[in-house]
ROSELUM-83691 format. One record per residue: residue number from 1; x, y negated, z negated of N, C-alpha, C in turn. Coordinates in Angstrom, 3 decimals. Layout:
# ROSELUM-83691
site i: NUM	n.c1: X	n.c2: Y	n.c3: Z	ca.c1: X	ca.c2: Y	ca.c3: Z	c.c1: X	c.c2: Y	c.c3: Z
...
This chain:
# ROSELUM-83691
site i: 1	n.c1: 1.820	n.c2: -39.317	n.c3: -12.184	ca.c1: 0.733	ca.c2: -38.757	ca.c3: -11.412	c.c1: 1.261	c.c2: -37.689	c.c3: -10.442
site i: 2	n.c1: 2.294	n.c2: -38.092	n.c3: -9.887	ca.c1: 3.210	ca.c2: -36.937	ca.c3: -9.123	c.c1: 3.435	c.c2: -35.804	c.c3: -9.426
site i: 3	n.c1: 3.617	n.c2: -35.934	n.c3: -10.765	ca.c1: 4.345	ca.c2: -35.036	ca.c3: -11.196	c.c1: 3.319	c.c2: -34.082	c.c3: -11.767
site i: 4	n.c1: 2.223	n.c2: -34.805	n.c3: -11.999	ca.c1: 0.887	ca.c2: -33.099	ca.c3: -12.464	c.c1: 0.334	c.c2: -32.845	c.c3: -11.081
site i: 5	n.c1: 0.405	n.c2: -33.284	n.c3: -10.171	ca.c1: 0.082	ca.c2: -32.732	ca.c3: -8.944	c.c1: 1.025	c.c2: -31.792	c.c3: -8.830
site i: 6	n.c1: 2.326	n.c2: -31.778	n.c3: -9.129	ca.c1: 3.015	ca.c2: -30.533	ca.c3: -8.499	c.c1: 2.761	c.c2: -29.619	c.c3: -9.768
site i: 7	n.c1: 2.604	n.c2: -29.787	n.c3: -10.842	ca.c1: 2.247	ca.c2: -28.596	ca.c3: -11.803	c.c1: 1.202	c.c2: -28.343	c.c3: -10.883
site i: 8	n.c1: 0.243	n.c2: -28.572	n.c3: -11.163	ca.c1: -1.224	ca.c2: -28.166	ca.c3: -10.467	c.c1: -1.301	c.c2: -27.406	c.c3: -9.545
site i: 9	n.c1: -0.401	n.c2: -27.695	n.c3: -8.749	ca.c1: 0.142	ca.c2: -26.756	ca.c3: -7.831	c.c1: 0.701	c.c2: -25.544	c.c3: -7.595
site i: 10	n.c1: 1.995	n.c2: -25.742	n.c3: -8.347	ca.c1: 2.742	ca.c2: -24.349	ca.c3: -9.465	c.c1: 1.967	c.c2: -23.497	c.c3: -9.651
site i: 11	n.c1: 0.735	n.c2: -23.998	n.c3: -10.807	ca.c1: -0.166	ca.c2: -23.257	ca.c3: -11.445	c.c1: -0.785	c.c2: -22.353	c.c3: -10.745
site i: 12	n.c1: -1.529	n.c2: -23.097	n.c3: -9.641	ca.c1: -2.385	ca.c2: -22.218	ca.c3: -8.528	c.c1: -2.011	c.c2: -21.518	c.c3: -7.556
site i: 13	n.c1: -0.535	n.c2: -21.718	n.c3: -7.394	ca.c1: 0.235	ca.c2: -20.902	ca.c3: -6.527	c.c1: 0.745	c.c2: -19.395	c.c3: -7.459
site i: 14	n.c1: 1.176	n.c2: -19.633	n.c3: -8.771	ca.c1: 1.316	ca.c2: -18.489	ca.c3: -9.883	c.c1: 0.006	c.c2: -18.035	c.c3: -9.426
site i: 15	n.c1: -1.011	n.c2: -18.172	n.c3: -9.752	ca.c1: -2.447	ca.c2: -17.328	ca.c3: -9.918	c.c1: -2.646	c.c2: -16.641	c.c3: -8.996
site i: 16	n.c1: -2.264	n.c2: -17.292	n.c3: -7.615	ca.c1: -2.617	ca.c2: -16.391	ca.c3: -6.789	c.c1: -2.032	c.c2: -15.168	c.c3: -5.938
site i: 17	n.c1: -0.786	n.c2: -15.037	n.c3: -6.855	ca.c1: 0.203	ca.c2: -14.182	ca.c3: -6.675	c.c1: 0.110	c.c2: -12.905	c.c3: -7.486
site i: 18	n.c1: -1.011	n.c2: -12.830	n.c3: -8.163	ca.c1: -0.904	ca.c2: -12.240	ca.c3: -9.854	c.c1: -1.802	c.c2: -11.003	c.c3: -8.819
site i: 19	n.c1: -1.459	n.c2: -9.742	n.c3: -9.725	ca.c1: -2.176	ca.c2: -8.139	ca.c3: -9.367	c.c1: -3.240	c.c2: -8.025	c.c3: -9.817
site i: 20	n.c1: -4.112	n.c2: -7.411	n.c3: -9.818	ca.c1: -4.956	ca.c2: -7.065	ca.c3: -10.654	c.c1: -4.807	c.c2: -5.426	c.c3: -10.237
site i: 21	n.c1: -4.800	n.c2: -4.634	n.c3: -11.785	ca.c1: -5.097	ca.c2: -3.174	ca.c3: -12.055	c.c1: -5.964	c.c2: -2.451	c.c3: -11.215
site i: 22	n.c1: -5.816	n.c2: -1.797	n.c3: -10.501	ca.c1: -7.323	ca.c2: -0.950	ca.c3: -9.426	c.c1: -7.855	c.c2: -0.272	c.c3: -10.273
site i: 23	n.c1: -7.600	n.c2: 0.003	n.c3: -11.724	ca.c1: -8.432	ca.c2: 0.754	ca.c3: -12.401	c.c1: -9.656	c.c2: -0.699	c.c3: -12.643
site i: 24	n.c1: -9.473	n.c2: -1.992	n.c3: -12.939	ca.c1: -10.477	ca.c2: -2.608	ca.c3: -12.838	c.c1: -11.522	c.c2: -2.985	c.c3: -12.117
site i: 25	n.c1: -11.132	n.c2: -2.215	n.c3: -10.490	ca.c1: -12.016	ca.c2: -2.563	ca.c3: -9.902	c.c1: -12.900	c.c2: -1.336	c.c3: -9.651
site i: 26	n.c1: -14.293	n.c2: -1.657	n.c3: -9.403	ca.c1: -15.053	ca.c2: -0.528	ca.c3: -8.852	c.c1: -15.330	c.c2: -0.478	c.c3: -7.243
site i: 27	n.c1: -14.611	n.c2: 0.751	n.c3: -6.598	ca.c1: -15.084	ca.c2: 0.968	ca.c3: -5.349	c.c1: -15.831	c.c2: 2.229	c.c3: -4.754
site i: 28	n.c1: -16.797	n.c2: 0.962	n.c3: -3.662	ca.c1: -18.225	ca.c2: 1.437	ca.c3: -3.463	c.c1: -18.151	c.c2: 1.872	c.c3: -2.235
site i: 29	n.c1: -18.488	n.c2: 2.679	n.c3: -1.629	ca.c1: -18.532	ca.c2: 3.085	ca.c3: -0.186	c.c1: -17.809	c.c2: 2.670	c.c3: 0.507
site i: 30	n.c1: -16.387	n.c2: 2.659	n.c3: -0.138	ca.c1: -15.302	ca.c2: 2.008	ca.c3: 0.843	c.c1: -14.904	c.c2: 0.181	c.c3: 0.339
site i: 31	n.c1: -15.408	n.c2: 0.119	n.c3: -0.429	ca.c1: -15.715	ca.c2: -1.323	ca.c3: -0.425	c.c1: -15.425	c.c2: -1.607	c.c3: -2.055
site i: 32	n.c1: -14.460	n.c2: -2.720	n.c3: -2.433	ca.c1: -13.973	ca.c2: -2.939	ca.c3: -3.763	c.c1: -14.811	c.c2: -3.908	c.c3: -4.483
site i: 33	n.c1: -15.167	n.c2: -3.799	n.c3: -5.343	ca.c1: -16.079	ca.c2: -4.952	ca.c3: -6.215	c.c1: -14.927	c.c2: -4.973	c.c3: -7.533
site i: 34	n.c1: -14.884	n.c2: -6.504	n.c3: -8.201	ca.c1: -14.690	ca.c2: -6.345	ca.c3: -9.565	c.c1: -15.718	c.c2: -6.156	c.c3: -10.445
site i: 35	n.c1: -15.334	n.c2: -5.129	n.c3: -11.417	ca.c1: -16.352	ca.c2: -4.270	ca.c3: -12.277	c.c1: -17.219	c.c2: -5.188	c.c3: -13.089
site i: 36	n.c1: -18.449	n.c2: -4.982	n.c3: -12.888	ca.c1: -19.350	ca.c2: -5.888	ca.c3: -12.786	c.c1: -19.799	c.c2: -6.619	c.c3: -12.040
site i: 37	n.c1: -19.715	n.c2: -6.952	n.c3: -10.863	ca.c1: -19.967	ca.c2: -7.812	ca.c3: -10.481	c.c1: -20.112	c.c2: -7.549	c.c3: -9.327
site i: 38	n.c1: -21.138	n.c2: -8.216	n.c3: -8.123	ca.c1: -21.435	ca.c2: -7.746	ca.c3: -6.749	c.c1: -20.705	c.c2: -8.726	c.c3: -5.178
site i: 39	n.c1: -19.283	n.c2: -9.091	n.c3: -6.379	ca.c1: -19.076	ca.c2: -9.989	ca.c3: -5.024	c.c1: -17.733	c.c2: -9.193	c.c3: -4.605
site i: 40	n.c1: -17.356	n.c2: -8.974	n.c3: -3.492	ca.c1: -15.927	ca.c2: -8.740	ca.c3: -2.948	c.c1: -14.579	c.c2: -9.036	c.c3: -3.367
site i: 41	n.c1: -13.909	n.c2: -8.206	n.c3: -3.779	ca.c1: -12.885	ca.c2: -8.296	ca.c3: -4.321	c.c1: -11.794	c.c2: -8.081	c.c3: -3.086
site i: 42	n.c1: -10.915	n.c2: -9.781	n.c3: -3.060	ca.c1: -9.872	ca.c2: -9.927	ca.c3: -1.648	c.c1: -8.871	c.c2: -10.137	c.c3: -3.295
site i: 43	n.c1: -7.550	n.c2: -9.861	n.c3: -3.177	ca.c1: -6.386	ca.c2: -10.120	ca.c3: -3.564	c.c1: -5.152	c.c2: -9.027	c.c3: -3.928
site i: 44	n.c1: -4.275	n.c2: -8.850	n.c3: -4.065	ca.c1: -3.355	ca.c2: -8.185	ca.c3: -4.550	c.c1: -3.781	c.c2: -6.907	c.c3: -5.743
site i: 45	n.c1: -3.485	n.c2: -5.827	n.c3: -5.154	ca.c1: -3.394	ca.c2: -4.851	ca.c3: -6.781	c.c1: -3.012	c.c2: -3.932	c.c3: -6.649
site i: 46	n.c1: -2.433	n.c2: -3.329	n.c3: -8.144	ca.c1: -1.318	ca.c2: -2.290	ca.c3: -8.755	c.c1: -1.985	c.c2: -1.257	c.c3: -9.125
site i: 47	n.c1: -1.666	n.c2: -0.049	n.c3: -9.233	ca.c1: -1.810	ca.c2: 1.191	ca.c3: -9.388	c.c1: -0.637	c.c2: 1.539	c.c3: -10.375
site i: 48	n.c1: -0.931	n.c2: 2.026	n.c3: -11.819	ca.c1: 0.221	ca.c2: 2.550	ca.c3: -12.363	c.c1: 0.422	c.c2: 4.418	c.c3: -12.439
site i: 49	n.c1: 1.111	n.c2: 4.888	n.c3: -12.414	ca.c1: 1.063	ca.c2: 6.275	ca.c3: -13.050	c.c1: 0.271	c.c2: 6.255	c.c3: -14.454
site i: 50	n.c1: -0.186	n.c2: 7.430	n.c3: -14.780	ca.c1: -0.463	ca.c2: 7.597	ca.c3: -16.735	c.c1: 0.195	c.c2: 7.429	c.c3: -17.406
site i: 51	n.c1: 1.551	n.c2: 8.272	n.c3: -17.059	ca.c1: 2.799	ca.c2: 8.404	ca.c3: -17.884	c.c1: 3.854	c.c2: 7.266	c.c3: -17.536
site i: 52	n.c1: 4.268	n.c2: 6.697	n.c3: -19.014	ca.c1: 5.251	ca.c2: 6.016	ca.c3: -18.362	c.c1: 6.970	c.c2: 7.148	c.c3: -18.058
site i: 53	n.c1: 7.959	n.c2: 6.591	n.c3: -17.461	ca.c1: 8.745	ca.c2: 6.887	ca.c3: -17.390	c.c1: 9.727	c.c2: 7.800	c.c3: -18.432
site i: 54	n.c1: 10.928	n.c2: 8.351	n.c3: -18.523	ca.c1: 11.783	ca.c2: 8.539	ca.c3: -19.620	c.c1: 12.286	c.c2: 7.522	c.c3: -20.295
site i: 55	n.c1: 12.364	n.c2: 6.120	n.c3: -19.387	ca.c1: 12.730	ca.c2: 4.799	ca.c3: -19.951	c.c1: 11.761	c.c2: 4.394	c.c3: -20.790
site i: 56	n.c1: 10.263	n.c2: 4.711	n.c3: -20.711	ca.c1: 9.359	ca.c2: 3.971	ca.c3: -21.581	c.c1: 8.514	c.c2: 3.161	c.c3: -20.555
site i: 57	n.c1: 9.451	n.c2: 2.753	n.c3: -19.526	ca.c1: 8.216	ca.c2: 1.822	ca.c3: -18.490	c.c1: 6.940	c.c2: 2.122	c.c3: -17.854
site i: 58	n.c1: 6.515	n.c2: 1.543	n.c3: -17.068	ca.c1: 5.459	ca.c2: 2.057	ca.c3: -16.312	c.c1: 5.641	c.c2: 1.715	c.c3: -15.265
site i: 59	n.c1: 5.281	n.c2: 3.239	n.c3: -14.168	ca.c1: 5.962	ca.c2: 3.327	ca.c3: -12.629	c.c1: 4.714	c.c2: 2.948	c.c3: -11.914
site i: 60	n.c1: 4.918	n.c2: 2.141	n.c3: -11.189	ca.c1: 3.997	ca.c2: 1.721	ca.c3: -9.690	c.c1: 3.857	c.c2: 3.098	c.c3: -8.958
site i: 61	n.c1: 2.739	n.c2: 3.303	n.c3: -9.037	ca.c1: 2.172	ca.c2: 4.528	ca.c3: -8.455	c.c1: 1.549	c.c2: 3.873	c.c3: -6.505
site i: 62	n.c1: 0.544	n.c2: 2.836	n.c3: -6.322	ca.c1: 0.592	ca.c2: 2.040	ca.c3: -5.534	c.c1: 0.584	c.c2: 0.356	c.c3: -5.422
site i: 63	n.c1: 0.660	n.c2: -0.358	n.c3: -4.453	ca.c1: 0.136	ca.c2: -1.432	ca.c3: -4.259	c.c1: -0.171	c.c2: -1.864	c.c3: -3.011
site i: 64	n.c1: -1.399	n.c2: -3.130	n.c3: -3.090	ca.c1: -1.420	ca.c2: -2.899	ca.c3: -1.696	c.c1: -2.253	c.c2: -4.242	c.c3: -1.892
site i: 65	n.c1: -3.578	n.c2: -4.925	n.c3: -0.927	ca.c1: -4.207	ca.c2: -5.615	ca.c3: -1.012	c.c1: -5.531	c.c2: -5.015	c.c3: -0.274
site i: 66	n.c1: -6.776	n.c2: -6.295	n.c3: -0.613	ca.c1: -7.471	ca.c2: -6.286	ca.c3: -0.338	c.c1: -8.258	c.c2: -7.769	c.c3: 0.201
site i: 67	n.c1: -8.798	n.c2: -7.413	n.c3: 1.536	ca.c1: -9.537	ca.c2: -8.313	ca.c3: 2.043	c.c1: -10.965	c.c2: -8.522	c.c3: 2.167
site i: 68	n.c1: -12.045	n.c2: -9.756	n.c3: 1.506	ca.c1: -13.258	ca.c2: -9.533	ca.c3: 1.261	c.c1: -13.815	c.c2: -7.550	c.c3: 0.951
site i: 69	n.c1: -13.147	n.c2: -7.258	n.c3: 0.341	ca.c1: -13.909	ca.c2: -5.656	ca.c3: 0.125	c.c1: -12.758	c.c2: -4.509	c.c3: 0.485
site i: 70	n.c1: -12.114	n.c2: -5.111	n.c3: 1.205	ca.c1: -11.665	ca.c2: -3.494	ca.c3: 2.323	c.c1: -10.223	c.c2: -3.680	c.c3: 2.400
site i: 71	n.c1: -9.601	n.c2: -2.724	n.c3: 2.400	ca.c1: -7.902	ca.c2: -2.667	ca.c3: 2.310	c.c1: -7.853	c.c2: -3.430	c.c3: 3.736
site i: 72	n.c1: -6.314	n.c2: -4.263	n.c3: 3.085	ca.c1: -6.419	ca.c2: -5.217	ca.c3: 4.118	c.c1: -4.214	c.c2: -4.953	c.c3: 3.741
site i: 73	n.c1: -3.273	n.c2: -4.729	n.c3: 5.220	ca.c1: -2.008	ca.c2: -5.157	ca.c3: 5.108	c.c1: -1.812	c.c2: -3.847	c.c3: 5.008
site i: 74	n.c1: -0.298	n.c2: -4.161	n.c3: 3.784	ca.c1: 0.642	ca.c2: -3.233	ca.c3: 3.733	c.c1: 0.218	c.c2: -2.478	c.c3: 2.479
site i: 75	n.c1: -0.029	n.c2: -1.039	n.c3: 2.251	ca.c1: -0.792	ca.c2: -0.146	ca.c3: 0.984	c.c1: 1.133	c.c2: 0.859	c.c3: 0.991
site i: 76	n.c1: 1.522	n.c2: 0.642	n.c3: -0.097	ca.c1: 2.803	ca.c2: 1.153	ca.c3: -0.742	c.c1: 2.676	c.c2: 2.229	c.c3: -1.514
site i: 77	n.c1: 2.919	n.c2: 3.424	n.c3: -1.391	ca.c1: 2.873	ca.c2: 4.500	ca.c3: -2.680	c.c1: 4.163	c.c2: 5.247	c.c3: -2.870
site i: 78	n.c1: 4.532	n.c2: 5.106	n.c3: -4.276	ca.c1: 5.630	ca.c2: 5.272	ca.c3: -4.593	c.c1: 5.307	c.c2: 6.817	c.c3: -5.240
site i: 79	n.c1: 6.338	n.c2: 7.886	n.c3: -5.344	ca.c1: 6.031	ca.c2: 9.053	ca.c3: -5.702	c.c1: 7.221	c.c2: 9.189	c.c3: -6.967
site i: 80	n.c1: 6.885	n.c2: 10.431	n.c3: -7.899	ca.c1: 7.930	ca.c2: 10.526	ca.c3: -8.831	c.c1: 9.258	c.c2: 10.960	c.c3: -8.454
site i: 81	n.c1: 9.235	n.c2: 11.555	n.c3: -7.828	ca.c1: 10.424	ca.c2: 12.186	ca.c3: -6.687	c.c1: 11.328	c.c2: 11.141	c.c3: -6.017
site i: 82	n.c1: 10.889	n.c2: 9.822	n.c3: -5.704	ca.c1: 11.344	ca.c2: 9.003	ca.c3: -5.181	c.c1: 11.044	c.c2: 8.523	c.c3: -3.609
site i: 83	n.c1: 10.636	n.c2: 9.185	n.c3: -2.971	ca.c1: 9.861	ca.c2: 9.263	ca.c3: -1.917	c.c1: 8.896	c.c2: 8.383	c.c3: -1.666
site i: 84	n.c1: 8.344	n.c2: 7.966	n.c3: -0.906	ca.c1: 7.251	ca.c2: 6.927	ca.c3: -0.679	c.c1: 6.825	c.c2: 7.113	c.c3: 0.681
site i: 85	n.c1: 5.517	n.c2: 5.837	n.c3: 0.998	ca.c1: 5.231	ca.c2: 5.426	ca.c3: 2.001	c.c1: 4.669	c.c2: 4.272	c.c3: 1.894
site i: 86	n.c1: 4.594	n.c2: 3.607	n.c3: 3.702	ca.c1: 3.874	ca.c2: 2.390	ca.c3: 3.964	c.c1: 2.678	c.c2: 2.652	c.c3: 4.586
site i: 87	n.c1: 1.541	n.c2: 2.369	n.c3: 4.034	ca.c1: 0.152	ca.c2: 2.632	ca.c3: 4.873	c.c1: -0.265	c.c2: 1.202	c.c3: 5.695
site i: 88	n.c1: -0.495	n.c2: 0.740	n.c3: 6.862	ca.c1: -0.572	ca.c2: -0.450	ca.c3: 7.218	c.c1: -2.305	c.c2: -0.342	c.c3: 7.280
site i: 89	n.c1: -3.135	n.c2: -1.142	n.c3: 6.788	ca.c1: -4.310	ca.c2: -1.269	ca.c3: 7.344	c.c1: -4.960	c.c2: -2.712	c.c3: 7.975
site i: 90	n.c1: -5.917	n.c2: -2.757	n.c3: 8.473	ca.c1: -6.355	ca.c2: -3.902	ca.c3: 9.409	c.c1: -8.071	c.c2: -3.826	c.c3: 9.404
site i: 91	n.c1: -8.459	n.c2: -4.641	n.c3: 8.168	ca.c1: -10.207	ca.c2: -4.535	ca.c3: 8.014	c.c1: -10.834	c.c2: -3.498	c.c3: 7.602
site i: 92	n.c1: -9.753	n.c2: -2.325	n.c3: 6.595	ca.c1: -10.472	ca.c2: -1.676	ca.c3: 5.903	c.c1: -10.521	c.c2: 0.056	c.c3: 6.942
site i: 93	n.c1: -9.645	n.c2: -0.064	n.c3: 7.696	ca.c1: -9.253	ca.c2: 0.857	ca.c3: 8.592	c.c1: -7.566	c.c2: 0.819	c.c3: 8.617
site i: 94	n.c1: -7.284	n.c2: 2.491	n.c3: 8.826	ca.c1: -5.855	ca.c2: 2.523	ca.c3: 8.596	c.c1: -5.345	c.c2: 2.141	c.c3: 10.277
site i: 95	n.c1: -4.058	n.c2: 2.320	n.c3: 10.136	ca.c1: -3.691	ca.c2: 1.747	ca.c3: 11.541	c.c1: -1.992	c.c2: 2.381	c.c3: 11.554
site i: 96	n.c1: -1.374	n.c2: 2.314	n.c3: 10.721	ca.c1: -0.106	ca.c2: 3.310	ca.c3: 10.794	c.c1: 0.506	c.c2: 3.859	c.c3: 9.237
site i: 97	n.c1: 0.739	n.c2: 4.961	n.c3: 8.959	ca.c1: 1.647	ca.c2: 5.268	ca.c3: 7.800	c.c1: 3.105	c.c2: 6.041	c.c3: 8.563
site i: 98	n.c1: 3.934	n.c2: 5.454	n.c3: 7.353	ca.c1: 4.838	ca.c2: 5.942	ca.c3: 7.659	c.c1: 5.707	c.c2: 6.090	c.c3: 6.746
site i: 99	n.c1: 6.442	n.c2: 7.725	n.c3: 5.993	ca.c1: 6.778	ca.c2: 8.189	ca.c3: 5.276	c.c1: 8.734	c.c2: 8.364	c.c3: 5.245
site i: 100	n.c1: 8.904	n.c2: 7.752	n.c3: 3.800	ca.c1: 10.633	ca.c2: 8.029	ca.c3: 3.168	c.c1: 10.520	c.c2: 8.404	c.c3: 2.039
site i: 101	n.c1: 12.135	n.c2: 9.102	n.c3: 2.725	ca.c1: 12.431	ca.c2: 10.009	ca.c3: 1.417	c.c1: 13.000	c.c2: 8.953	c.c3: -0.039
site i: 102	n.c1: 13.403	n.c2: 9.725	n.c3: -0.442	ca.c1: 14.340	ca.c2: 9.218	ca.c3: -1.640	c.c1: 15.519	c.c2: 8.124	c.c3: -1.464
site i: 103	n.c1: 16.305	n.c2: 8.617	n.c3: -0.673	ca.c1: 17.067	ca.c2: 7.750	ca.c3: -0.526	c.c1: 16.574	c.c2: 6.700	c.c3: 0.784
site i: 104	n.c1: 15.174	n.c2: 6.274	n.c3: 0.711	ca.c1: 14.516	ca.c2: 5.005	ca.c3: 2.021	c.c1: 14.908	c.c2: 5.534	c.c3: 2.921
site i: 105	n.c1: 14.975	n.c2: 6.332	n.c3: 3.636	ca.c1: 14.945	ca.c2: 7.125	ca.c3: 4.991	c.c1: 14.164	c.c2: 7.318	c.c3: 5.239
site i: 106	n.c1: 13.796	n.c2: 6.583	n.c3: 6.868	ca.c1: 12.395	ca.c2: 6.850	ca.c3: 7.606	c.c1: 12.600	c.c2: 8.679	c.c3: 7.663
site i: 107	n.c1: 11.427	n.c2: 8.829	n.c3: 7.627	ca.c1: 10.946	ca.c2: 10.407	ca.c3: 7.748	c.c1: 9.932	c.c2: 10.696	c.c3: 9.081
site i: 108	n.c1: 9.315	n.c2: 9.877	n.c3: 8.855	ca.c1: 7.631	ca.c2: 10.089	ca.c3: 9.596	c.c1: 6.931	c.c2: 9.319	c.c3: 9.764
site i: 109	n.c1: 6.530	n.c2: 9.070	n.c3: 11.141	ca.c1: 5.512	ca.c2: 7.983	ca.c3: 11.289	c.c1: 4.015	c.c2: 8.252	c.c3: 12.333
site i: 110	n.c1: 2.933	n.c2: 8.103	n.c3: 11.693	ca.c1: 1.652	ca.c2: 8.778	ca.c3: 11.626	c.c1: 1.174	c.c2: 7.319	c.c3: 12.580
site i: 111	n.c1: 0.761	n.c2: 7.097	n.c3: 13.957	ca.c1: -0.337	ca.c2: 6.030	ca.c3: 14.161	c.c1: -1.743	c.c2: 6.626	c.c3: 14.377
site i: 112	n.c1: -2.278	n.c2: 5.341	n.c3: 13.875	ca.c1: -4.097	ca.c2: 5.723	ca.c3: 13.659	c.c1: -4.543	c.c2: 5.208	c.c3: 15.079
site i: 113	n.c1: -5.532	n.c2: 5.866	n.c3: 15.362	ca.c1: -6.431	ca.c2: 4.471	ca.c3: 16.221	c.c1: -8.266	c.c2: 4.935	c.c3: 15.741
site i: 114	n.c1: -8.753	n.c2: 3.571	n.c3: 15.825	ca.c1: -10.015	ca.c2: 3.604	ca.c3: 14.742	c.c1: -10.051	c.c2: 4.878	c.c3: 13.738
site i: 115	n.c1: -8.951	n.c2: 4.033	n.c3: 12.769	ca.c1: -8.453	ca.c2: 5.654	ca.c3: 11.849	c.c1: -8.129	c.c2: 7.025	c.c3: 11.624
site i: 116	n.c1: -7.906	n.c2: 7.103	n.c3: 12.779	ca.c1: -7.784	ca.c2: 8.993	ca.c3: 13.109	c.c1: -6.368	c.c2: 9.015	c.c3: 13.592
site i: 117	n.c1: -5.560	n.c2: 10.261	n.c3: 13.362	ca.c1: -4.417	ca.c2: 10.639	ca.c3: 13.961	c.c1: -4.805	c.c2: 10.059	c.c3: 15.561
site i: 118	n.c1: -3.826	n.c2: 9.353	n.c3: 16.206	ca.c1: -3.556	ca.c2: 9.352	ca.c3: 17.396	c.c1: -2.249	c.c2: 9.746	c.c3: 18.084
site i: 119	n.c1: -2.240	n.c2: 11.185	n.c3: 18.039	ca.c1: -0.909	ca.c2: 11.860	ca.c3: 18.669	c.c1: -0.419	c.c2: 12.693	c.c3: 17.581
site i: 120	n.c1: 0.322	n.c2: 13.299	n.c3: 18.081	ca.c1: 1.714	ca.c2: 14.044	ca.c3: 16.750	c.c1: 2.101	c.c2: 12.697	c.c3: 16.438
site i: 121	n.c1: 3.106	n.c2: 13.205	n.c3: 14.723	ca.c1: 3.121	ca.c2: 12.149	ca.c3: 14.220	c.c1: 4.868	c.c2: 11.799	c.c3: 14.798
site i: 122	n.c1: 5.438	n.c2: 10.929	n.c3: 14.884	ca.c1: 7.117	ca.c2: 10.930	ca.c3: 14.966	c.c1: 8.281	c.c2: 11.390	c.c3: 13.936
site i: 123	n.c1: 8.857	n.c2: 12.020	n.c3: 14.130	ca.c1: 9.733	ca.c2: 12.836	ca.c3: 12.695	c.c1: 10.939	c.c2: 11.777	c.c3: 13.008
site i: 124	n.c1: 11.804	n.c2: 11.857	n.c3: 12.084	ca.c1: 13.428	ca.c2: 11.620	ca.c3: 12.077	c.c1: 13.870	c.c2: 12.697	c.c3: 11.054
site i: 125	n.c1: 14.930	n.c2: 12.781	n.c3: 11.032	ca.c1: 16.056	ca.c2: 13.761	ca.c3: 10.407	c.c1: 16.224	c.c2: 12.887	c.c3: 9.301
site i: 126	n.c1: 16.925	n.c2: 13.686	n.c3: 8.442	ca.c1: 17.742	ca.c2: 13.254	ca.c3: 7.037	c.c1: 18.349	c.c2: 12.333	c.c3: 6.955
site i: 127	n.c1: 18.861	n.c2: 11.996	n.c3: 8.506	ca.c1: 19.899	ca.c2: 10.942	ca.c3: 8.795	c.c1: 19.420	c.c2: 9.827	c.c3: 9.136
site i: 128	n.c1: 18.181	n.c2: 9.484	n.c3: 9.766	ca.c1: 17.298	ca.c2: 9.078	ca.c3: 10.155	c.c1: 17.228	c.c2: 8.691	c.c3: 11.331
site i: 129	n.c1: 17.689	n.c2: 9.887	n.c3: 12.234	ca.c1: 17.755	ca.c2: 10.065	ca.c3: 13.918	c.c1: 16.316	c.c2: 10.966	c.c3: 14.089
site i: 130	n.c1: 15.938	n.c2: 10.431	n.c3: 15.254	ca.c1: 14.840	ca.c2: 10.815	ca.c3: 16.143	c.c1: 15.322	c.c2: 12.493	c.c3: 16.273
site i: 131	n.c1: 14.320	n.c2: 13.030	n.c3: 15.597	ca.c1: 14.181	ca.c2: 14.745	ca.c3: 15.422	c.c1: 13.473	c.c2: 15.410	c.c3: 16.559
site i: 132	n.c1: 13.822	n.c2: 15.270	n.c3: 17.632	ca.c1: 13.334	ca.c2: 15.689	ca.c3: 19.079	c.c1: 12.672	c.c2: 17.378	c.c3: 18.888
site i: 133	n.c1: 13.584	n.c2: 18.123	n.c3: 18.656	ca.c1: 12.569	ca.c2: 19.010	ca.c3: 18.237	c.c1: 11.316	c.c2: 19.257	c.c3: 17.781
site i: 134	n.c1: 11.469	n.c2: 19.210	n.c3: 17.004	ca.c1: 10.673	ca.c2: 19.156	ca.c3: 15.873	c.c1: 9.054	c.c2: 18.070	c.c3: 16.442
site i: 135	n.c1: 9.050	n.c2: 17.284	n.c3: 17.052	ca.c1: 8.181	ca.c2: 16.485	ca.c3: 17.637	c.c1: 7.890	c.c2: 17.474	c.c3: 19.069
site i: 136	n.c1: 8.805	n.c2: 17.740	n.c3: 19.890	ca.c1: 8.173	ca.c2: 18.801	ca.c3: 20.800	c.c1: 7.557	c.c2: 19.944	c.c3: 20.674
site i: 137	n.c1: 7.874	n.c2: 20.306	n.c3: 19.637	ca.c1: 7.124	ca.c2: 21.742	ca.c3: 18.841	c.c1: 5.886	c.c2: 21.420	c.c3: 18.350
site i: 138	n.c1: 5.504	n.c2: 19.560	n.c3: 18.019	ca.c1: 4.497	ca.c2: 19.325	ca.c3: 17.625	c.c1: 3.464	c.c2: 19.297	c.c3: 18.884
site i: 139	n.c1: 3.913	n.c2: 19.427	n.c3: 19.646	ca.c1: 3.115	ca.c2: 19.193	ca.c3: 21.520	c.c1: 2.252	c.c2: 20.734	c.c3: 21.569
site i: 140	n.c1: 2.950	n.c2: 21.797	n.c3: 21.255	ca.c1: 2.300	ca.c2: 22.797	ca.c3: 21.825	c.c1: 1.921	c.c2: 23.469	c.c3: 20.683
């Protein structure tokens, strides 16, 4: 008896870890439904490129989640270049991105407040030192 309780468990802990494709879902005025259907779509999902790779694979274009309807956490977009970012959101409103290069070097960091730029954004260098310039030049 123990022992299908912890399958049971397993099982439902696998499931709820699993992506679902954003091409399956339909979103409505901001708001994610699974296609067909009028109830809120909360869980995990992947974004692929069209093309797969030179390897044959298929590249994560984004991922991110969703809460009852509305981007909810950490939204990831990976670029072909190698480059990326982290979009943080909180109820379907952004709240900070912040952009690396290729080799994961902070670059740039953008905060929102009720979704809008709030301020210049913060630069770092190549190295990933605080680019003082370059942020004071953003002042005037």
């Amino acid at each position: 008896m123990h022992r299908s309780y912890l399958l049971l468990i397993s099982v439902l802990m696998l499931a709820g870890c699993s992506e679902v494709e954003l091409s399956k879902l339909d979103i409505r005025n901001g708001v994610a439904y699974m296609k067909g259907t009028s109830d809120r779509f909360s869980g995990k999902v992947v974004a692929f490129y069209e093309k797969s790779g030179l390897d044959g694979k298929r590249r994560i274009h984004q991922q991110g989640g969703f809460h009852n309807g509305l981007k909810d956490g950490t939204w990831s977009t990976y670029l072909w270049n190698g480059d990326s970012s982290q979009t943080e959101y909180e109820e379907g409103v952004r709240v900070s991105t912040t952009w690396y290069d290729h080799r994961n070097t902070r670059r740039m960091l953008q905060v929102y407040k009720r979704g809008q730029p709030d301020g210049p954004p913060m630069v770092w260098d190549q190295n990933g030192k605080p680019n003082l310039n370059d942020q004071i030049a953003r002042l005037y």
